[in-house]
C-alpha positions as CSV (number, residue, x, y, z in Angstrom):
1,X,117.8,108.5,96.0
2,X,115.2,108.1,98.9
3,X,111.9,105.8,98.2
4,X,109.1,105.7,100.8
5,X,106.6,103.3,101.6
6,X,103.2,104.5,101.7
7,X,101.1,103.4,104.6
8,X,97.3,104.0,104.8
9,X,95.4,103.6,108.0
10,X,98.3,101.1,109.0
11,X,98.1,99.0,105.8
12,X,100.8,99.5,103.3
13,X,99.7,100.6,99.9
14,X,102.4,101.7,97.5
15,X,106.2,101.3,97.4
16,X,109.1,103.4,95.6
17,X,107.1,106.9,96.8
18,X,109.2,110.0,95.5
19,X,106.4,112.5,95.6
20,X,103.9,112.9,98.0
21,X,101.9,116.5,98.6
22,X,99.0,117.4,100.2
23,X,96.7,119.4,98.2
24,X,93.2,120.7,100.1
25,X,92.1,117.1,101.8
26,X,93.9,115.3,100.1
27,X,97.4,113.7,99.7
28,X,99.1,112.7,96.3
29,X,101.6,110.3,96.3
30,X,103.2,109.0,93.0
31,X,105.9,106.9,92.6
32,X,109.1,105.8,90.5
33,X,107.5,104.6,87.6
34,X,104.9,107.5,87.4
35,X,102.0,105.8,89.3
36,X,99.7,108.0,91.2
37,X,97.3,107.6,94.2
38,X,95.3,110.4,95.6
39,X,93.9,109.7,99.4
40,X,91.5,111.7,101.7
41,X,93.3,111.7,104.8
42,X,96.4,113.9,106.7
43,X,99.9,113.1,106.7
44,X,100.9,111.8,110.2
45,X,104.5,110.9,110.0
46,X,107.8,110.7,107.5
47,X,109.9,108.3,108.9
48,X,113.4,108.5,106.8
49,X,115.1,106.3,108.8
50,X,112.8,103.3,107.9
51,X,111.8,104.8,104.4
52,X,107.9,104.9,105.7
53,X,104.9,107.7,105.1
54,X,101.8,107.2,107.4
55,X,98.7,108.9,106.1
56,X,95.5,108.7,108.1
């Protein structure tokens, strides 16, 4: 299984990410244990090899 960090404007914000969408302007993230954030912002960069999601 693949968990993300969740960074927001270069601070991190969440950990254990499995879900994240973008729904109008905003992105949904929720994670292992069913804990959701919603943020206004874009999606910039899903970085597998370091497990990292930047949202700006």
């Amino acid at each position: 299984m693949c968990n993300f960090n969740l960074y927001y404007k270069g601070e991190k914000i969440m950990e254990d990410v499995v879900l994240i969408e973008k729904k109008d302007n905003k992105v949904i993230a929720i994670d292992l244990f069913g804990e959701r954030k919603e943020l206004e912002g874009e999606i910039k960069k899903v970085d597998v090899n370091n497990n990292k999601i930047e949202v700006e």
